[in-house]
C-alpha positions as CSV (number, residue, x, y, z in Angstrom):
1,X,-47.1,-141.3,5.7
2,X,-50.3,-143.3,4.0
3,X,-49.1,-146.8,2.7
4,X,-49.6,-147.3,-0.9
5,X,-52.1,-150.2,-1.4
6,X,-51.2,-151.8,-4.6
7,X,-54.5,-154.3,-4.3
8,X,-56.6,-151.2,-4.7
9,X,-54.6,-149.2,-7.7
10,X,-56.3,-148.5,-10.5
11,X,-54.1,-149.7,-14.0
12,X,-53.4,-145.6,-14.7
13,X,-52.2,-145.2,-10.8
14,X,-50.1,-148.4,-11.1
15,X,-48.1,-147.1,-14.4
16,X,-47.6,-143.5,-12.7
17,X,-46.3,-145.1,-9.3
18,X,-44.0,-147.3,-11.6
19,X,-42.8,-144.3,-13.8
20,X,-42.0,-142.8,-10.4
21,X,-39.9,-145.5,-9.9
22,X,-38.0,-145.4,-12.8
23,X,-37.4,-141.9,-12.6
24,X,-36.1,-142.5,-9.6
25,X,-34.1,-145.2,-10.5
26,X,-32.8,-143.2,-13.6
27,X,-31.6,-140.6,-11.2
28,X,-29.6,-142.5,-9.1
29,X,-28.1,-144.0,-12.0
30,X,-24.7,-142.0,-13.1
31,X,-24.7,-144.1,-16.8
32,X,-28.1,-142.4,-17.5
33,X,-26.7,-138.6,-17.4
34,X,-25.0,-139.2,-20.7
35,X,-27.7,-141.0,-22.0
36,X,-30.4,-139.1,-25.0
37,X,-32.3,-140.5,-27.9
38,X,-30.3,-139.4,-30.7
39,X,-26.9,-140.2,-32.5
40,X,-25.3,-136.9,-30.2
41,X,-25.2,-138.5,-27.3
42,X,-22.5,-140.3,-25.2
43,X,-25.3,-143.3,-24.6
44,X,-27.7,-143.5,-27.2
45,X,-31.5,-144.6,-26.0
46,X,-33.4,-147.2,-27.9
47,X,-37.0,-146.4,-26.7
48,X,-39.1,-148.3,-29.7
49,X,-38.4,-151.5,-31.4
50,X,-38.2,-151.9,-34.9
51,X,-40.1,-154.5,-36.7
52,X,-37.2,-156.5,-39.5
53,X,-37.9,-160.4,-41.3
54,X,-36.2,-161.7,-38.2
55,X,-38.8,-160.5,-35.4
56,X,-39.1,-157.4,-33.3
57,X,-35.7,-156.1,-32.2
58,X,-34.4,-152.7,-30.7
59,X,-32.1,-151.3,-33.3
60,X,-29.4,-149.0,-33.2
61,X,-28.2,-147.3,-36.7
62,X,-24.2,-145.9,-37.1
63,X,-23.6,-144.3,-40.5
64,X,-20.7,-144.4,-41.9
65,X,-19.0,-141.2,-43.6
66,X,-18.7,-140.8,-47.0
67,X,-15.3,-141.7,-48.7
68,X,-16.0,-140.0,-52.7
69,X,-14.6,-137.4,-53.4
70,X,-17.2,-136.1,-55.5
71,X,-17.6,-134.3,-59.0
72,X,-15.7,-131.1,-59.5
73,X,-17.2,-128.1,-62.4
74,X,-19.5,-129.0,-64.8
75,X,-18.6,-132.9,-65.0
76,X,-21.8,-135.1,-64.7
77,X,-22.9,-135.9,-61.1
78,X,-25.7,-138.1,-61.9
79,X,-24.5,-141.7,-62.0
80,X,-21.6,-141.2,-59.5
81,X,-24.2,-140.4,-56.4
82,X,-22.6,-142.3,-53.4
83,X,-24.6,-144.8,-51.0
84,X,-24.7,-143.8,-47.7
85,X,-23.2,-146.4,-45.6
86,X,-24.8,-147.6,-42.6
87,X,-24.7,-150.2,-39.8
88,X,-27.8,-151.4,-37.6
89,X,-26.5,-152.9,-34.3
90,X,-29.2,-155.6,-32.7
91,X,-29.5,-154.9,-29.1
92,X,-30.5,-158.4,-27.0
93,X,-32.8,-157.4,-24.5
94,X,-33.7,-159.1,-20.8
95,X,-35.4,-159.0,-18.2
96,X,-33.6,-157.7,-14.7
97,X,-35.8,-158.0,-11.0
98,X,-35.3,-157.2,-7.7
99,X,-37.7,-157.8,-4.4
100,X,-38.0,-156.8,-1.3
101,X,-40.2,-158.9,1.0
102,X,-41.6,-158.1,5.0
103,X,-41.5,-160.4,7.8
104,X,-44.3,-160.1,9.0
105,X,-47.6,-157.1,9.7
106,X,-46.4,-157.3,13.5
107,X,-42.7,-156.4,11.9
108,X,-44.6,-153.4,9.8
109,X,-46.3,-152.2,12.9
110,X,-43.3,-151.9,15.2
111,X,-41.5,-150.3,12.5
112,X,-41.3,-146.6,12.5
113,X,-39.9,-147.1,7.9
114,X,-42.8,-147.4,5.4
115,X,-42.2,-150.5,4.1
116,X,-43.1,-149.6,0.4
117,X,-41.6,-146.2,0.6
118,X,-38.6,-147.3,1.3
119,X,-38.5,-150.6,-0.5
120,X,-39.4,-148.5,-4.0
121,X,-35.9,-146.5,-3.0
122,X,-34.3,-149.6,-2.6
123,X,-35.4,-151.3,-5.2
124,X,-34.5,-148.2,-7.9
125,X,-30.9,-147.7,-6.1
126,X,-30.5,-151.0,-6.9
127,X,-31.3,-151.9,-10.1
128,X,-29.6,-147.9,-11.2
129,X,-26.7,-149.9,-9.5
130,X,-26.5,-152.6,-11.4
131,X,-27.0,-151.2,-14.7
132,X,-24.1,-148.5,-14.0
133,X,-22.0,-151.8,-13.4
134,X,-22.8,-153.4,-16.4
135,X,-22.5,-150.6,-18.5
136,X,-19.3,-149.8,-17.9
137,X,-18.3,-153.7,-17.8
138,X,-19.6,-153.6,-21.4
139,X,-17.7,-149.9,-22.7
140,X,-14.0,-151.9,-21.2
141,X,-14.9,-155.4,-22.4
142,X,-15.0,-157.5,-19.4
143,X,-17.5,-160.3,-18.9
144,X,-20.3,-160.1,-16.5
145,X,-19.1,-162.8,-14.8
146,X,-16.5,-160.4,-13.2
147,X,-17.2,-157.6,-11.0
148,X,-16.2,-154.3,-11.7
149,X,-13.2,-154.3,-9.3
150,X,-12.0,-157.7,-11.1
151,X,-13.3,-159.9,-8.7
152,X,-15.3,-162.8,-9.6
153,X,-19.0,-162.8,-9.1
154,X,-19.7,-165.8,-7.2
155,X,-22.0,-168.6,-9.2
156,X,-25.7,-168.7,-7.9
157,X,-28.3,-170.4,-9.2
158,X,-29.4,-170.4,-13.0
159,X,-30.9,-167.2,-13.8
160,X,-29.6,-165.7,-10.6
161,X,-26.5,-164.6,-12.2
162,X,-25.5,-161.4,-14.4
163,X,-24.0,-163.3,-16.9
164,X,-27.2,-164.9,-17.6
165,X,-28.6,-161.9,-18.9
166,X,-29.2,-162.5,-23.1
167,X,-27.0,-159.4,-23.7
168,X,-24.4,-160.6,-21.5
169,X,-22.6,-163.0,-24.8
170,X,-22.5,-159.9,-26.8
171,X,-19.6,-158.2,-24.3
172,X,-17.1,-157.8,-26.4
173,X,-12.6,-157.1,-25.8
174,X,-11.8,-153.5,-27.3
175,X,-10.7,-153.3,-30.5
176,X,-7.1,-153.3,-32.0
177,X,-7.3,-149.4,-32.6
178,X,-9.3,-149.2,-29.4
179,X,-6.4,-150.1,-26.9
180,X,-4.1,-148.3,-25.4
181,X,-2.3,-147.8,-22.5
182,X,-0.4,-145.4,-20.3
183,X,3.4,-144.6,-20.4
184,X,4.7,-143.1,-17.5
185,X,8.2,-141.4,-18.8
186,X,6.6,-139.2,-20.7
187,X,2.8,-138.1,-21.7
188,X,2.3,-140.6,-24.6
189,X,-0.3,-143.5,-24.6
190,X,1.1,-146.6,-26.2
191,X,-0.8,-149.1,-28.5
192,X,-1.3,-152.5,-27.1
193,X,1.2,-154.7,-28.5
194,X,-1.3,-157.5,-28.1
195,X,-4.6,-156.5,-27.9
196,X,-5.6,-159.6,-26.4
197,X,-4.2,-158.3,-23.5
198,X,-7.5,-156.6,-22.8
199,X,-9.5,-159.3,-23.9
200,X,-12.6,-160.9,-22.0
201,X,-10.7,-162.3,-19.1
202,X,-10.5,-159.3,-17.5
203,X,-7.0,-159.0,-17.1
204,X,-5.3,-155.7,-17.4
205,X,-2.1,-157.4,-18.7
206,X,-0.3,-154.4,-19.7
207,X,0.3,-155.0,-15.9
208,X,1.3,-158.5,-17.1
209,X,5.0,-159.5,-18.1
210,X,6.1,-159.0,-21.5
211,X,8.0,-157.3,-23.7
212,X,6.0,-153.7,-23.9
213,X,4.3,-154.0,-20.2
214,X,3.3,-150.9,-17.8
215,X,5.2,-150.8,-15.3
216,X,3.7,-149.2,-11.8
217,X,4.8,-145.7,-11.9
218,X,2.8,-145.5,-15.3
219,X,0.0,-143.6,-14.0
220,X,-2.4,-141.3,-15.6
221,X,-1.6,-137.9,-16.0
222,X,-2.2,-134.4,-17.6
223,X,-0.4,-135.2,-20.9
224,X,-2.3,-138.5,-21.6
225,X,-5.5,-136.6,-21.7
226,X,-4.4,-134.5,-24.2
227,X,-2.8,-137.2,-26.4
228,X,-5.9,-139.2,-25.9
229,X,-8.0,-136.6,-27.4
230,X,-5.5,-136.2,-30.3
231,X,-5.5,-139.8,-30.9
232,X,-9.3,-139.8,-30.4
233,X,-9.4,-137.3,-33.5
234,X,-7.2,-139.1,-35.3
235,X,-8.7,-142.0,-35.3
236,X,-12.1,-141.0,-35.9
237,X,-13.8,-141.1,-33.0
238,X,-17.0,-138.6,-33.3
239,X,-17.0,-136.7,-30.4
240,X,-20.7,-135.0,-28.9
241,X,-21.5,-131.5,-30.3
242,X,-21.8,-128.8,-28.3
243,X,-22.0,-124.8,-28.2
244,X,-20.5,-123.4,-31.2
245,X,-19.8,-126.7,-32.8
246,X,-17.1,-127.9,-30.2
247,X,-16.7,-131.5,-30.0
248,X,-16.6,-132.7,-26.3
249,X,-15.6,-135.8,-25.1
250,X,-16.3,-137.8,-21.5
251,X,-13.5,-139.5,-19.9
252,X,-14.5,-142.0,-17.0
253,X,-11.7,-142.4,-14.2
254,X,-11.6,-144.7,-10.7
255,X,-11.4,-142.4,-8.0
256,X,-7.8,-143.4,-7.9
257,X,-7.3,-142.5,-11.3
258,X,-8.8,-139.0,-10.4
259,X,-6.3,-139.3,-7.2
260,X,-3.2,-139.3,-9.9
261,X,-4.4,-137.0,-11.9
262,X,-4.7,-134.6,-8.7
263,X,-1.7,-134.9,-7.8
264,X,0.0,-134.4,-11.1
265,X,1.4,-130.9,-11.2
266,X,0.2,-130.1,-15.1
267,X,-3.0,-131.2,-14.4
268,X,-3.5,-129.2,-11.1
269,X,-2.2,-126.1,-13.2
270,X,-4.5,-126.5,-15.9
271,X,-7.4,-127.2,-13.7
272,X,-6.8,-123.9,-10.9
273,X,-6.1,-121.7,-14.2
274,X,-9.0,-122.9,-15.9
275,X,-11.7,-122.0,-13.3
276,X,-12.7,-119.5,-11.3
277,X,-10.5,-118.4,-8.8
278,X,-10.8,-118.9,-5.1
279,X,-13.7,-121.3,-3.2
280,X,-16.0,-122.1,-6.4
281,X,-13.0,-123.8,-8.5
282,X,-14.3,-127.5,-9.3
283,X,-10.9,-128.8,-8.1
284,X,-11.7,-127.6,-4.4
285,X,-15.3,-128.0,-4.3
286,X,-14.7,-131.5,-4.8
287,X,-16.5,-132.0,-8.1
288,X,-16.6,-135.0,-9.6
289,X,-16.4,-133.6,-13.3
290,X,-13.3,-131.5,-14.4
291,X,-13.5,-129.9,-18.3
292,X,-9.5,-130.7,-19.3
293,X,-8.9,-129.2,-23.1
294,X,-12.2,-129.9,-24.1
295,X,-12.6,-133.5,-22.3
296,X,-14.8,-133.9,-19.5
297,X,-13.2,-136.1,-16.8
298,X,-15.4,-137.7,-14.5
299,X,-14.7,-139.9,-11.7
300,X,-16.4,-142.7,-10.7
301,X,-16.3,-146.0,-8.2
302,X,-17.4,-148.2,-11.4
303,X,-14.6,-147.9,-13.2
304,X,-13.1,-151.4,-14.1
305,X,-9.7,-151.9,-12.7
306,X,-7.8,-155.0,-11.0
307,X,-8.1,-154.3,-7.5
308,X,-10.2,-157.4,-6.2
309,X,-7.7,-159.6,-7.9
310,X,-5.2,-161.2,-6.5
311,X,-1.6,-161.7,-7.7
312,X,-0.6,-164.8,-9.2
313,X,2.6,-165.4,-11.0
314,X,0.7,-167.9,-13.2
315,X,-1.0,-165.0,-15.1
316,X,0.9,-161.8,-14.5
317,X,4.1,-163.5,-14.8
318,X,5.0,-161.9,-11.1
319,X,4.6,-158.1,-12.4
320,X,1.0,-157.7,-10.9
321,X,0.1,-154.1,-9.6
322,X,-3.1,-152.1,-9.3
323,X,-4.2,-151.0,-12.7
324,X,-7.9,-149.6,-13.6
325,X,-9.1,-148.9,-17.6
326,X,-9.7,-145.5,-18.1
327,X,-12.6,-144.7,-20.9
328,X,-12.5,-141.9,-23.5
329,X,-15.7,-141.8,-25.2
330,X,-17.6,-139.9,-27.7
331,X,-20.8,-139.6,-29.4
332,X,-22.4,-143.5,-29.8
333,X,-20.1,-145.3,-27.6
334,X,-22.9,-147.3,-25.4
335,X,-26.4,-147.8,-27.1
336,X,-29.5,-148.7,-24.2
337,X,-32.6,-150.2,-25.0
338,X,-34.7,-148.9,-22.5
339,X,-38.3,-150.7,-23.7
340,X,-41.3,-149.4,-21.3
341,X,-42.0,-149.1,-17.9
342,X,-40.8,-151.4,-15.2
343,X,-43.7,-153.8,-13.9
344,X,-44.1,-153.7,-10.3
345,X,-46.0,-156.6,-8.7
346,X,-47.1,-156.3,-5.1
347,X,-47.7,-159.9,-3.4
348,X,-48.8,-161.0,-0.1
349,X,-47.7,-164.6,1.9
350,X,-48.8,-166.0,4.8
351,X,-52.7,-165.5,4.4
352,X,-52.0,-161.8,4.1
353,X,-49.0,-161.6,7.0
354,X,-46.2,-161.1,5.1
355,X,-45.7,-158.3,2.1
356,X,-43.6,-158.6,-0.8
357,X,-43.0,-156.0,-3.5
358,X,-41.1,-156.6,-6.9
359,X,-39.5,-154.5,-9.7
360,X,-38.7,-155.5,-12.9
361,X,-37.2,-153.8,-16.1
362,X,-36.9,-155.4,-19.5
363,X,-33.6,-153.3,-20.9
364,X,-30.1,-154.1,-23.1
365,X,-26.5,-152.6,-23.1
366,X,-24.7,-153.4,-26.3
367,X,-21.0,-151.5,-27.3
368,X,-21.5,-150.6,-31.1
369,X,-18.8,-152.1,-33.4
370,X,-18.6,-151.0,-37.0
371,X,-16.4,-151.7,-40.1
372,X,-13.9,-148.6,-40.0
373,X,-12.8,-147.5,-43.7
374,X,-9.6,-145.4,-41.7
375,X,-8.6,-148.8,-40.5
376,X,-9.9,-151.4,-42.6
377,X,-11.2,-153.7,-39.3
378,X,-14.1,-154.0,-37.3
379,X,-13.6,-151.3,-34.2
380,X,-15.6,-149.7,-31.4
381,X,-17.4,-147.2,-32.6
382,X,-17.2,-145.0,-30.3
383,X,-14.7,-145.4,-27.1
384,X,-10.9,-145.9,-26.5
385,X,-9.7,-148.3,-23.2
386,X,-7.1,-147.0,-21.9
387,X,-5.4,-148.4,-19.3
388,X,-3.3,-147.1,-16.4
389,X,-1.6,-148.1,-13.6
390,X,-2.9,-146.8,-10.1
């Protein structure tokens, strides 16, 4: 296999080797198989910026629906046209890199890997890595400064950190009529009693003492996807068109979230009935996406929960348990900027011994808020938390 010499790439060479890398990159990345550039998709793609008073921005626009109810027979219309209502979300954008550097051309030479081949895989893997964890940080509300399994991040230098990002202040704890959570003696999902309980420190305190807590055996089942998609509806949460009009919505599960659900006898009914029978059924060819009454359920290691915590009586009151946020979502819920190509710069050390290669990618993740007329309060537009105990 022929190394790629970056030193003698041409500018047009250069950009298709780097669009290779982001299509490689965007492959590997499970966030970026929801995502499209218009309002019908699960993550919306900002691809141009928009020039305002204020600079150059990347925009994102939710409209609002109508609320008149128009002129009936012959009565005048004109005078009493309604104003379409609309919000533009501002998406913060920065910059994210990653490098790979050789030891040495003696290392290169006793090594049967192309350095650069397999450093651009890398490289993509992880930056589609990171972005997956961030945008799911961002749909549940919970800081950068955590990882996705609840842990804290440990604190590198300035600028070595996630939570350095300029998007990372505009993470934001899921609205009131966002919230929910599990209950286990029936099929219902429950309203947060205090929706600070999701809030920004990460906790999932509805595994916290209180007077309306979860309690362990409230675990996701069959029933709570079907309430959550009734609730979805009700609240106004736009789900993604599809054939014949259908509204479908994504739900996003930890692998031990999809473990409950598995083992819940409703669910393992509807899912066997559902498909075809024998070999080919999803739920025995292990698929990681299950259609459920029009909701798509797919699991993935991402998903937020508490697992890397540790109990302390301090803040779960001594009623700590494993718990992981489930997300419903419909059309809007995550908007990407996703602003040109990655630059890749190829330097050498040493006087020529040593090889380094570098990848970066200028990007946001925002959640889009928006004053709801149903509610009367600022909510996410466009996904419910809810969590579960697992």
């Amino acid at each position: 296999m022929a190394n790629t010499n970056f030193a003698a790439l041409t500018t047009a060479q250069l950009q298709t080797w780097s669009r290779d890398f982001w299509k490689v990159a965007r492959n590997m990345s499970f966030i970026n198989q929801f995502a499209g550039t218009g309002s019908n998709a699960m993550v919306q793609r900002i691809t141009e910026l928009t020039k305002s008073e204020k600079g150059t921005k990347a925009n994102l626009t939710l409209l609002a629906d109508m609320t008149g109810d128009g002129t009936v027979g012959d009565f005048t219309l004109e005078g009493s046209e309604e104003a379409l209502r609309s919000f533009d979300i501002s998406i913060q954008m920065d910059q994210l890199r990653f490098a790979n550097r050789l030891s040495g051309r003696l290392a290169d030479q006793k090594s049967v890997v192309n350095f650069r081949e397999q450093s651009r895989d890398a490289l993509a893997y992880a930056m589609a890595d990171r972005i997956d964890q961030l945008a799911f940080l961002t749909l549940a509300g919970i800081p950068y400064t955590q990882k996705n399994n609840g842990a804290a991040r440990s604190v590198q230098g300035t600028g070595q950190n996630l939570g350095d990002l300029e998007f990372a202040s505009d993470v934001t704890a899921p609205t009131v009529n966002r919230a929910v959570r599990t209950d286990g003696s029936g099929t219902a999902v429950r309203n947060l009693i205090d929706v600070s309980d999701t809030s920004l420190s990460g906790n999932f305190a509805e595994a916290q003492s209180g007077s309306d807590d979860m309690v362990s055996t409230d675990k996701l089942s069959y029933g709570h996807i079907v309430e959550l998609k009734a609730l979805a509806k009700e609240r106004y949460l736009r789900g993604i068109r599809g054939a014949g009009n259908e509204e479908v919505y994504h739900m996003f599960v930890h692998p031990r979230q999809m473990a409950d659900l598995k083992l819940d006898t409703d669910f393992l009914t509807a899912v066997r009935n559902a498909g075809t029978r024998g070999p080919s059924n999803p739920f025995f060819t292990g698929h990681n996406g299950l259609m459920v009454d029009g909701v798509m359920v797919h699991e993935f290691r991402h998903i937020p929960t508490n697992l890397g915590q540790t109990a302390d009586t301090n803040v779960h009151g001594g009623n700590h348990f494993d718990a992981a946020a489930a997300l419903f979502c419909g059309a809007q819920a995550l908007a990407m900027a996703d602003i040109g190509l990655p630059e890749v710069v190829e330097e050498t050390f040493d006087y020529g011994n040593q090889h380094g290669i570098s990848i970066g990618k200028i990007f946001g993740l925002k959640k889009p808020v928006y004053r709801s007329d149903h509610h009367g309060s600022n909510e996410d537009f466009g996904v419910i938390r809810c969590d579960t105990a697992i």
